[in-house]
C-alpha positions as CSV (number, residue, x, y, z in Angstrom):
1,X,44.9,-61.7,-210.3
2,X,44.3,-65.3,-209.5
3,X,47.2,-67.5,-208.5
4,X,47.8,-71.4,-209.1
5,X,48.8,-73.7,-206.5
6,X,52.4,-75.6,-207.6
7,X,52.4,-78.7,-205.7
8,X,56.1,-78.9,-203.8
9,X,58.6,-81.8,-204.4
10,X,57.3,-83.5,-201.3
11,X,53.8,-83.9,-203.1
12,X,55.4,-84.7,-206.2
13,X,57.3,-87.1,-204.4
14,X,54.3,-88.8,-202.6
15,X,52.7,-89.5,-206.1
16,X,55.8,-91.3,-207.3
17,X,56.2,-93.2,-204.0
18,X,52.6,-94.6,-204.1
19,X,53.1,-95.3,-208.1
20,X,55.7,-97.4,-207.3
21,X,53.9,-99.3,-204.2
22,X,51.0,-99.7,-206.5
23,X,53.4,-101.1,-209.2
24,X,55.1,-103.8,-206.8
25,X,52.1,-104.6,-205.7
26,X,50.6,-105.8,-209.0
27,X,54.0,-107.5,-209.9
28,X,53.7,-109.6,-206.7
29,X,50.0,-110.3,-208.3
30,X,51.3,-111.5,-211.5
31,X,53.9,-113.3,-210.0
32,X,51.4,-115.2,-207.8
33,X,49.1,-116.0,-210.7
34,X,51.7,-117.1,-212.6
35,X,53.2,-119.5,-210.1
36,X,49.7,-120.7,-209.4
37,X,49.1,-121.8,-212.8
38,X,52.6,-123.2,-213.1
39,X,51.8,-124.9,-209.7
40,X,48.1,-126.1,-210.8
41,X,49.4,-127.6,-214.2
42,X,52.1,-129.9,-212.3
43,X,49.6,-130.6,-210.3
44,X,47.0,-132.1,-212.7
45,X,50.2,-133.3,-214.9
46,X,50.9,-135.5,-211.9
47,X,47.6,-136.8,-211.6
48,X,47.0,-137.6,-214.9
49,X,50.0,-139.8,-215.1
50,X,49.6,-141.2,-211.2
51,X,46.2,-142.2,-213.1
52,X,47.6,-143.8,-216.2
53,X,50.2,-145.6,-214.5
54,X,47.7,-146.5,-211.4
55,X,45.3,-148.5,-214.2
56,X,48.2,-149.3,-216.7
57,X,51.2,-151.1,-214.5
58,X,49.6,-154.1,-213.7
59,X,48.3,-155.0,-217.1
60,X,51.7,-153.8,-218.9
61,X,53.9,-155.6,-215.9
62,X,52.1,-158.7,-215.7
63,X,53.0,-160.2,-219.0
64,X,55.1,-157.8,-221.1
65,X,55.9,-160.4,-223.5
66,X,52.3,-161.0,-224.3
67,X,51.2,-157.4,-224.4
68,X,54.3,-156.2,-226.7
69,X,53.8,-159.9,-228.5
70,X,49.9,-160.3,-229.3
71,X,48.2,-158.3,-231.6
72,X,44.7,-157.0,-231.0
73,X,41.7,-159.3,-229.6
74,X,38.2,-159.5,-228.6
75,X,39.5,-160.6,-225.5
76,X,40.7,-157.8,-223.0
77,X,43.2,-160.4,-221.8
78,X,45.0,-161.7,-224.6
79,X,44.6,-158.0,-226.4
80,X,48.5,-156.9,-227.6
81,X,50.2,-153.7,-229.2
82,X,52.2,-155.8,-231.4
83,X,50.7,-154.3,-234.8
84,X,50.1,-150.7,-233.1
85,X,53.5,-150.4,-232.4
86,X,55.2,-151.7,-235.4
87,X,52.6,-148.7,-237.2
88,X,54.3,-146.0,-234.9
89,X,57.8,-146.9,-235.1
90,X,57.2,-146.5,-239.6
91,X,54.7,-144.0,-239.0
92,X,57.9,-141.9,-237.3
93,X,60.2,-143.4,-239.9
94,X,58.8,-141.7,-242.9
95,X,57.5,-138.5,-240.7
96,X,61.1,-137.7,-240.3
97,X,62.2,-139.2,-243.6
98,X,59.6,-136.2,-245.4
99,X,59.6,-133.9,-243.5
100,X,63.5,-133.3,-242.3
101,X,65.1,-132.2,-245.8
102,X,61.8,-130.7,-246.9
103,X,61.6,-128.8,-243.7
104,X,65.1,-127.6,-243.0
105,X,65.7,-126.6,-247.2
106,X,62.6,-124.4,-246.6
107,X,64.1,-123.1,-243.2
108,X,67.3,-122.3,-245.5
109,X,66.0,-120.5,-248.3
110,X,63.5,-118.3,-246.4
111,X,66.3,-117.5,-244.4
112,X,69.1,-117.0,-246.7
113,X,68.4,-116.8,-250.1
114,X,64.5,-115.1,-250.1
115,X,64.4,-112.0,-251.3
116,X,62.7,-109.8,-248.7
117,X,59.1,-109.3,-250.9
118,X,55.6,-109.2,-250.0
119,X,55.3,-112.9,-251.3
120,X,57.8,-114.1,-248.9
121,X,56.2,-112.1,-246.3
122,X,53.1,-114.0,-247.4
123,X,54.7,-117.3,-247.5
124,X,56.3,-116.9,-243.4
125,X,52.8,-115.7,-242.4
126,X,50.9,-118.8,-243.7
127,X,54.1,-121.0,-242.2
128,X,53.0,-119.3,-238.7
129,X,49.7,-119.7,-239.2
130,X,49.8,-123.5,-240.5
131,X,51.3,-124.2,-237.0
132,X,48.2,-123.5,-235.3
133,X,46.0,-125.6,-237.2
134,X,44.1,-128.5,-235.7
135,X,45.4,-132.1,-236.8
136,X,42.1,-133.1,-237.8
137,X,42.4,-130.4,-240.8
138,X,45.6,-132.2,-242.0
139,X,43.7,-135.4,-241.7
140,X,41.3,-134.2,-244.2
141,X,44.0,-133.1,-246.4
142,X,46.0,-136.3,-246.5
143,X,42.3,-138.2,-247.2
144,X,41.3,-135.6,-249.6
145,X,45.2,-135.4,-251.1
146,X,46.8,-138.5,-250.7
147,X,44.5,-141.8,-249.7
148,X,42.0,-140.8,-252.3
149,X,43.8,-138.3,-255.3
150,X,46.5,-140.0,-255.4
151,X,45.2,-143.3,-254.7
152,X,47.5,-144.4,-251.9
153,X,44.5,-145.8,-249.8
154,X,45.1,-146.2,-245.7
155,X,48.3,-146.9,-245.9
156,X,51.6,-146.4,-244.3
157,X,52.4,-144.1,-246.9
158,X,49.7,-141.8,-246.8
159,X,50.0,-141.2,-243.0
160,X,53.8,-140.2,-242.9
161,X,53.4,-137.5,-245.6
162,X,49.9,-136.3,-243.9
163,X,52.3,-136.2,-240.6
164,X,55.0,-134.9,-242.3
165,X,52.8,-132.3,-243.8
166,X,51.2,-131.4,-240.2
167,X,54.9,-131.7,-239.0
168,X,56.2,-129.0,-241.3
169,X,55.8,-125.7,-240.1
170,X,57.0,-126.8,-236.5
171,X,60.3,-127.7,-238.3
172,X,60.2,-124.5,-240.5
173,X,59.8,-122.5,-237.2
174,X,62.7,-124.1,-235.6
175,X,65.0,-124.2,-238.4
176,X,65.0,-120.9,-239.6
177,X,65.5,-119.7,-235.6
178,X,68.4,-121.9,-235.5
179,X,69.9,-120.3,-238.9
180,X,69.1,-117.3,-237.4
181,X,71.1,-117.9,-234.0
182,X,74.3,-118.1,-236.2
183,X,76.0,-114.8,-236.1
184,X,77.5,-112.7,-238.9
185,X,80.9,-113.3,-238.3
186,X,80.5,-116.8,-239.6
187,X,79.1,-115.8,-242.8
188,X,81.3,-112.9,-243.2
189,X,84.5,-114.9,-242.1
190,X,83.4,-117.9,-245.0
191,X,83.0,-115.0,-247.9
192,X,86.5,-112.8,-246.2
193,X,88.1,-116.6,-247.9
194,X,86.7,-116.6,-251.2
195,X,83.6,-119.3,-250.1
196,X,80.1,-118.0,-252.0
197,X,76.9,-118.1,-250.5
198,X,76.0,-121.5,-250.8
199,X,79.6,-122.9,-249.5
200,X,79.6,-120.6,-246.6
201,X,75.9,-122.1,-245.8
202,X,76.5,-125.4,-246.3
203,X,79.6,-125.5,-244.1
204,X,79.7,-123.4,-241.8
205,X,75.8,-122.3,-240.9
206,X,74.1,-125.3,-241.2
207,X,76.4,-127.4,-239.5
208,X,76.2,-124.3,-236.6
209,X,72.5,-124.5,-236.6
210,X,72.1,-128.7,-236.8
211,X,71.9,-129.5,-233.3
212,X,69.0,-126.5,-232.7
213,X,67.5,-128.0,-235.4
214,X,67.4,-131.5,-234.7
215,X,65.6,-130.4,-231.3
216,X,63.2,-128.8,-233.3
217,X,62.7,-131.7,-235.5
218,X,62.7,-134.1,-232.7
219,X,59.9,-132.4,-230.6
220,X,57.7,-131.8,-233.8
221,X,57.9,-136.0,-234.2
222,X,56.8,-135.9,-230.6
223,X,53.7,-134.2,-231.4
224,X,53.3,-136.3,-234.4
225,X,53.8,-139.3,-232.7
226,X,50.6,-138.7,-229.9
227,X,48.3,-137.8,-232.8
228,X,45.0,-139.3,-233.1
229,X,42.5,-137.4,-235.4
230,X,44.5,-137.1,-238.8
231,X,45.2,-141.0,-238.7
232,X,41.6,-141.8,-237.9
233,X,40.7,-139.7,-240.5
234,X,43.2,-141.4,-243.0
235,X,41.4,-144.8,-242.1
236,X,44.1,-146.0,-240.1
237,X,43.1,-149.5,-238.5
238,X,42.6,-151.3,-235.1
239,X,41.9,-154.8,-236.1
240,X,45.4,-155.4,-237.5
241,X,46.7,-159.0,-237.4
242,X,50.4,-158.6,-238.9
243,X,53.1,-155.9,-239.1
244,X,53.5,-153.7,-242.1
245,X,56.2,-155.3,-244.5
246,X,56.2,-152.5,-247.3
247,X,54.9,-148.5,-246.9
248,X,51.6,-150.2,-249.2
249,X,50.7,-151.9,-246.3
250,X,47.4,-150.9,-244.2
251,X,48.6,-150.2,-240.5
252,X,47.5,-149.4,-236.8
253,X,49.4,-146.9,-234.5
254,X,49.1,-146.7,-230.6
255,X,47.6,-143.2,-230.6
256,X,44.4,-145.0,-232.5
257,X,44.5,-148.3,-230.4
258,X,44.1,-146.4,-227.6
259,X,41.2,-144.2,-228.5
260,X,39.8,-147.4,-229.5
261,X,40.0,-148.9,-225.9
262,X,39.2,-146.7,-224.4
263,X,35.7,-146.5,-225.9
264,X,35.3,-150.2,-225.3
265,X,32.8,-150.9,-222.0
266,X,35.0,-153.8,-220.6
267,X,37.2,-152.4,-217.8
268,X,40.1,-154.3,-218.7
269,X,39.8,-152.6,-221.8
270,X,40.9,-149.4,-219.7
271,X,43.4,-150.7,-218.4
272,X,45.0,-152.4,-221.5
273,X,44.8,-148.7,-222.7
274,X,46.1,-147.4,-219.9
275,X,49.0,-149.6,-220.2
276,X,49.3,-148.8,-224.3
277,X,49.4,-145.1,-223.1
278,X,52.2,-146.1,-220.4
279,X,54.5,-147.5,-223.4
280,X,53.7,-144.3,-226.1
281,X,54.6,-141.8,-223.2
282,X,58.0,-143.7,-222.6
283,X,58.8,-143.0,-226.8
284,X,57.8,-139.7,-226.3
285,X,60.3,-139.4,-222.8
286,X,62.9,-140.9,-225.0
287,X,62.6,-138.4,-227.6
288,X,62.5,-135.5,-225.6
289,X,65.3,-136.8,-223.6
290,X,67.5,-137.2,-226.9
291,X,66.2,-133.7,-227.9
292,X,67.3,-132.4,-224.5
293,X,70.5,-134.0,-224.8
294,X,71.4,-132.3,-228.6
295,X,70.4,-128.9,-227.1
296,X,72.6,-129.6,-223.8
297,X,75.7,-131.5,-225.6
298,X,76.1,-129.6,-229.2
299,X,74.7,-126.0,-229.5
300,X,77.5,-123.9,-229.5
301,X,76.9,-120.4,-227.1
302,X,77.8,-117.6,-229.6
């Protein structure tokens, strides 16, 4: 009769010792790796705008006037962002104006009133994977959709619906987390007084969930506002010599001035660029900052 070694608790206790020193171990790993790429990223953030503002100061605080004043020119010196921003300032006008109602009402109903089906779960799966796609992708939809089906052309109009439509699932995202933050109670509270659905949404959720989702909305117009490829793809112009009176009108935007600079051989080219980038990366502080500012001043902790 053969008998089997039991290890004793001291072995047993051994093996959990050196578990657990193996397990700190590799949590101090990820924790390094993750401050090093944290670390590297500020890094290479901070060189990218030491470099931007390095080329771009000089040419934006030598004559502001001129620069915010001229529009564009064959000559690096007298070259302006007059057109370029006028463009970005509508382009974000009818971005939000498209996408905000459309966006949030979505947000609402998936939320609230969708029945829980397999084509709703269909519906929230595209939404999540919408977000991901490249903005060239919704360029070609607003030239394929908007500038030539519907015969809008390059114009103001055909960019802020193919931003609002690349805008959209950002917002979607957002909204419907922000309807989701609101607890029960508030629903259940509203309908305890006689309110239906609808009421008890309209006053009390939505108004619970605005200042989420106007950070939401706010940092979606952000990434709509640096976008290049969908605009270029539009047939969004450089050589603009007045500013947009009507949402007919052809336009420019900084985002495509820029890439248009930058390709130019002249040096001061660069640096007019580099100063064009310096001006689109204060409106994109700015909105950040009010976005920041909504989160910090109106969400209410629940």
């Amino acid at each position: 009769m053969t008998t089997v070694a039991v290890p004793g608790p001291s072995a047993a206790l051994r093996r959990g010792t050196s578990r657990n020193v193996v397990g700190i171990v590799l949590d101090s790993v990820y924790a390094g790796a993750l401050f090093l790429g944290t670390f590297l990223g500020v890094v290479f953030l901070g060189l990218l705008l030491w470099t931007v503002y390095d080329q771009g100061w000089d040419r934006l605080a030598g004559d502001p006037g001129e620069f915010f004043g001229n529009f564009v020119s064959r000559f690096p010196a007298r070259a302006g962002i007059k057109a370029a921003l006028h463009g970005t300032v509508w382009l974000m006008g009818l971005t939000a104006l498209f996408s905000f109602p459309v966006g949030v009402g979505a947000a609402v109903y998936l939320e609230e009133f969708a029945p829980r089906n397999r084509l709703t779960n269909f519906v929230e799966a595209n939404i999540a994977n919408l977000a991901g796609v490249p903005s060239v992708v919704y360029g070609i939809l607003g030239l394929g959709v908007f500038v030539r089906f519907l015969g809008m052309g390059p114009s103001l109009l055909a960019g802020g619906l193919t931003l609002a439509v690349m805008s959209l699932p950002l917002i979607i995202i957002a909204a419907r987390e922000a309807v989701r933050a609101v607890p029960d109670s508030v629903r259940l509270a509203a309908y305890a007084l006689g309110a239906t659905k609808w009421q008890a949404v309209r006053h009390h959720v939505l108004p619970a969930a605005l200042p989420s989702t106007m950070t939401g909305v706010i940092l979606s117009l952000s990434r709509a506002i640096g976008e290049t490829a969908p605009l270029l793809v539009i047939g969004a112009s450089v050589a603009i010599f007045n500013t947009p009176d009507d949402v007919r009108d052809p336009f420019s935007a900084l985002p495509v001035l820029i890439f248009n600079w930058t390709g130019r051989p002249q040096a001061a080219f660069a640096e007019a660029a580099a100063a064009a980038s310096i001006v689109l990366l204060a409106m994109l502080l700015a909105m950040n900052s009010v976005a920041i500012f909504l989160r910090n001043r109106f969400t209410t902790r629940w």
